[in-house]
C-alpha positions as CSV (number, residue, x, y, z in Angstrom):
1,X,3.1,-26.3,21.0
2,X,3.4,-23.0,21.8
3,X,2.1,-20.6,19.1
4,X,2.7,-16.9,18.7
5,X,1.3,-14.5,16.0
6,X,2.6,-11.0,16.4
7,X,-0.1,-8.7,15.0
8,X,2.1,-5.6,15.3
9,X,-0.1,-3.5,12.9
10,X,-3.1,-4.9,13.6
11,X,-3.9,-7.3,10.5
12,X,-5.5,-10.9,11.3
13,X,-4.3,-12.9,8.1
14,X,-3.2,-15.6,10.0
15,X,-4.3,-16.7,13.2
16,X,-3.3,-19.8,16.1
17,X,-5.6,-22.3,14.5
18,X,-4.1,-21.9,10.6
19,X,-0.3,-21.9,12.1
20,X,-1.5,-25.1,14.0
21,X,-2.8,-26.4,10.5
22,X,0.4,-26.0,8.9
23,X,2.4,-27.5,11.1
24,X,0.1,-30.7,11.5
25,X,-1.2,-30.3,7.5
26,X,-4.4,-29.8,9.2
27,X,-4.7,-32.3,11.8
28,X,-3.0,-35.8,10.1
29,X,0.3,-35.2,11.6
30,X,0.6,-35.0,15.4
31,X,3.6,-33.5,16.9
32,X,2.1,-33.9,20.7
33,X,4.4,-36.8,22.0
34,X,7.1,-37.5,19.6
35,X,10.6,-37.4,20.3
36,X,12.5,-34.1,19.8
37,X,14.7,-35.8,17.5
38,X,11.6,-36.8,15.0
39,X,10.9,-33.2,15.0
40,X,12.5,-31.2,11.9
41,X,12.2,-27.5,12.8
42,X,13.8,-26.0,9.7
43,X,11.0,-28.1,7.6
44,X,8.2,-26.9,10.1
45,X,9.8,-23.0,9.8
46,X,9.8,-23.6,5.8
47,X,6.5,-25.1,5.7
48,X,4.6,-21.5,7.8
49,X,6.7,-19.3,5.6
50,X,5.3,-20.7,2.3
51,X,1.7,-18.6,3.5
52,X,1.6,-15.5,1.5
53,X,0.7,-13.8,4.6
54,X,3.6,-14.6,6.9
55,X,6.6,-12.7,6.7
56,X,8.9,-15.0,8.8
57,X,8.7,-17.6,11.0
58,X,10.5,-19.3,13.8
59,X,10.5,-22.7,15.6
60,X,12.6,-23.8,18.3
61,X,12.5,-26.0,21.2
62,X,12.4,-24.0,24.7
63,X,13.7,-25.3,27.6
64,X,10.4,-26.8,29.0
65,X,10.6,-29.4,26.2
66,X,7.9,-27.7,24.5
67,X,7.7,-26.8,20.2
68,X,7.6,-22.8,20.1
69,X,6.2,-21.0,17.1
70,X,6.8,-17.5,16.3
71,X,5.4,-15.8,13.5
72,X,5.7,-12.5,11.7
73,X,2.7,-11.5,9.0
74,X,3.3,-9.4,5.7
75,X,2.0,-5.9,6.3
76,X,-0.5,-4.9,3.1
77,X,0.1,-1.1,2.2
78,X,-2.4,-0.9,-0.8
79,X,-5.0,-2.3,-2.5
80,X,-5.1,-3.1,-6.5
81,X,-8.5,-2.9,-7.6
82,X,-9.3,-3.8,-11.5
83,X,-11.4,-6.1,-13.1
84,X,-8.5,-8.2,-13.6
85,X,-6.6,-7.8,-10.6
86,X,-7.6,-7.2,-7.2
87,X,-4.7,-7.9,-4.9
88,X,-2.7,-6.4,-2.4
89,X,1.0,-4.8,-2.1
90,X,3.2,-5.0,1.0
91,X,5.8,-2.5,2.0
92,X,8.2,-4.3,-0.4
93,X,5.8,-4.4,-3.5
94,X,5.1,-8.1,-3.0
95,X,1.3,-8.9,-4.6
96,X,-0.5,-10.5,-1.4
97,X,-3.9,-12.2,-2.3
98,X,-6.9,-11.0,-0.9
99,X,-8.4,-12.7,2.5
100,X,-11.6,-14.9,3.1
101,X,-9.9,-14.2,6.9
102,X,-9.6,-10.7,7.1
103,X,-9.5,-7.5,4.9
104,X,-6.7,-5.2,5.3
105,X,-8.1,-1.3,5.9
106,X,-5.2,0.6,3.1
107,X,-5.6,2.5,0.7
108,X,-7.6,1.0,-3.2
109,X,-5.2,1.6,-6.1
110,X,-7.2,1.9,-9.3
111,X,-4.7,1.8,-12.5
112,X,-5.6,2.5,-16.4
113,X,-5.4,-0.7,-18.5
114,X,-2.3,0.9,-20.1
115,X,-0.5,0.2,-17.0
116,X,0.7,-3.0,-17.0
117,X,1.9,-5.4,-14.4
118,X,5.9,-6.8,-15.2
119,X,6.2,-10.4,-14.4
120,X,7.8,-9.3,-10.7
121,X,4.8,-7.1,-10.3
122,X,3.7,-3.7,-10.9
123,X,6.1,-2.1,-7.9
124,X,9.1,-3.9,-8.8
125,X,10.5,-2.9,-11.6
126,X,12.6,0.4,-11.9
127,X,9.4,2.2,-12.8
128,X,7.1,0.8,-10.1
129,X,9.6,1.5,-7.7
130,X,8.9,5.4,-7.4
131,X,5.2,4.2,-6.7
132,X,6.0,2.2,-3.8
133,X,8.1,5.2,-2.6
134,X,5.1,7.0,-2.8
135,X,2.9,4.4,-1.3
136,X,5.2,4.2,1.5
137,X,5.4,7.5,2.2
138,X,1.6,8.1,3.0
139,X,2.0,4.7,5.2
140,X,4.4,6.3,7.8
141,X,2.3,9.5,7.5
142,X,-0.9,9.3,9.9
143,X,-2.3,12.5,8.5
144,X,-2.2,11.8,4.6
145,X,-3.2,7.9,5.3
146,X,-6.1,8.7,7.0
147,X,-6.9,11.2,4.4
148,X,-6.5,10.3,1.2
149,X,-9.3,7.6,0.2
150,X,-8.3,6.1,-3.0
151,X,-5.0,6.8,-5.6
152,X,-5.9,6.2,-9.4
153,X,-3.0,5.9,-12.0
154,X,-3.6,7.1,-15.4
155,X,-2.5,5.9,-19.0
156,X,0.6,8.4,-18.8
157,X,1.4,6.8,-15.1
158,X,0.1,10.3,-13.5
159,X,-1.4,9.9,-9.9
160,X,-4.7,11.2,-8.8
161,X,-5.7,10.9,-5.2
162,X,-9.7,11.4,-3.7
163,X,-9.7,12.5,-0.3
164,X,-11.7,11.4,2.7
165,X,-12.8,15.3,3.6
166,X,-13.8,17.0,0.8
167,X,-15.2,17.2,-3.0
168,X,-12.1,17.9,-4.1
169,X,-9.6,15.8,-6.5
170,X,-5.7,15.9,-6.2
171,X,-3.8,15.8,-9.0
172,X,-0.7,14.9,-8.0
173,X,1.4,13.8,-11.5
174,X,3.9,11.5,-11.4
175,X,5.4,9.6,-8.1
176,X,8.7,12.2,-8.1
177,X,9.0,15.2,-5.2
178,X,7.1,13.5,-3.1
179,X,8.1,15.4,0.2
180,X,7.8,18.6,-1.4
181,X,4.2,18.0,-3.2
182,X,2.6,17.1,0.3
183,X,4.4,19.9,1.7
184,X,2.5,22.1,-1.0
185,X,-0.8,20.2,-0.4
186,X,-0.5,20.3,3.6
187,X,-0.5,24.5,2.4
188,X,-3.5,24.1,0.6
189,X,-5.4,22.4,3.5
190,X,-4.2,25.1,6.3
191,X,-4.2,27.6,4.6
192,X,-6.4,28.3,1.6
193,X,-9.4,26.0,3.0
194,X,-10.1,27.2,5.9
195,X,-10.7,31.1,4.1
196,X,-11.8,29.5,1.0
197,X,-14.0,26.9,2.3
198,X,-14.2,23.0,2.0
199,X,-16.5,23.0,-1.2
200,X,-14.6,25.9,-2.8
201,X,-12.8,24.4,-5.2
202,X,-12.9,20.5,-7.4
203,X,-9.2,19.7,-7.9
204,X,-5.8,21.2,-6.7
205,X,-3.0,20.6,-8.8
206,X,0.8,20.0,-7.3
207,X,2.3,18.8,-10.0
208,X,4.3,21.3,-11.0
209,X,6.9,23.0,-9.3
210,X,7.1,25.9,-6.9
211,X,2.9,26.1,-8.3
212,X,-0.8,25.1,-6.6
213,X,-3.1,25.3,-9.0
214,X,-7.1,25.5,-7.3
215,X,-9.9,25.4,-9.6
């Protein structure tokens, strides 16, 4: 066999060994040797996909007789950290379990007990939805993933980011403008730190329109 994991964003949920595992069921079923025709690849496929971690998978027979494997892994965005949950979220607001293999380095969600999970998951529904927009915003954005530490959702569903650099808390409201509150924020950072100074100020507010409020 032939085994392929694409690791495209760095994440090592799944590696050669556990694919192998799944495809044998860990070692009592050979498939060195046997006939192509004893060889269901649709069941093998099924059988990778069922791990939480892998997005896709695809086996086929290659031309040199061999069994070739390739698989695609979930990508975790966040992290949801509460005494009763503590899972993670993928770009499409799948809950992933945590790891014993590897641990994902995305942002920690922490969420008031008022906010509860809906039996598709808390970034599912027609509510949640505007969170994973939010979520996948900082994603594709290098500058606001590397900076902002850890996102906390409050009883009223209002977000409050902590920042990597800084003493500072951002208090951001609810998941709507997004473009246009980091586009405020991104002003506060060029151009009222750098005068001000880093320990200036505890919170900056975006939350309301066409307004920064620094205290």
């Amino acid at each position: 066999m032939s085994i392929n994991v694409e690791n495209e964003y760095n994440n090592y949920f799944i590696g050669d060994r556990e694919v192998r595992d799944l495809l044998t069921r860990e070692g009592e079923r050979k498939l060195e040797g046997l006939p192509n025709q004893n060889i269901d690849l649709k069941n093998l496929e099924k059988r990778i996909e069922a791990h939480k971690f892998v997005k896709n998978a695809e086996v086929y027979r290659g031309l040199d007789g061999n069994v070739h494997v390739q698989v695609k892994q979930n990508r975790p965005i966040a992290r949801i950290i509460r005494s009763d949950q503590d899972v993670y979220i993928d770009a499409e607001g799948t809950i992933l379990p945590l790891s014993d293999r590897y641990t994902a380095r995305v942002i920690p969600i922490t969420k008031s007990a008022l906010v509860k999970s809906s039996d598709k998951g808390f970034f599912q529904d027609s509510i949640g939805y505007s969170y994973l927009s939010l979520l996948q915003f900082i994603e594709q954005d290098a500058f606001w993933k590397a900076q902002l530490a850890q996102m906390h959702i409050d009883g009223k569903g209002k977000v409050t980011f902590l920042p990597q650099v800084g003493e500072h808390s951002i208090e951001f409201g609810k998941p709507d403008r997004v473009e246009q509150k980091f586009k405020k924020l991104m002003v506060f950072y060029k151009e009222v730190l750098p005068v001000m100074g880093w320990e200036k100020y505890k919170r900056v507010n975006v939350e309301y329109e066409d307004q920064i409020i620094c205290e």
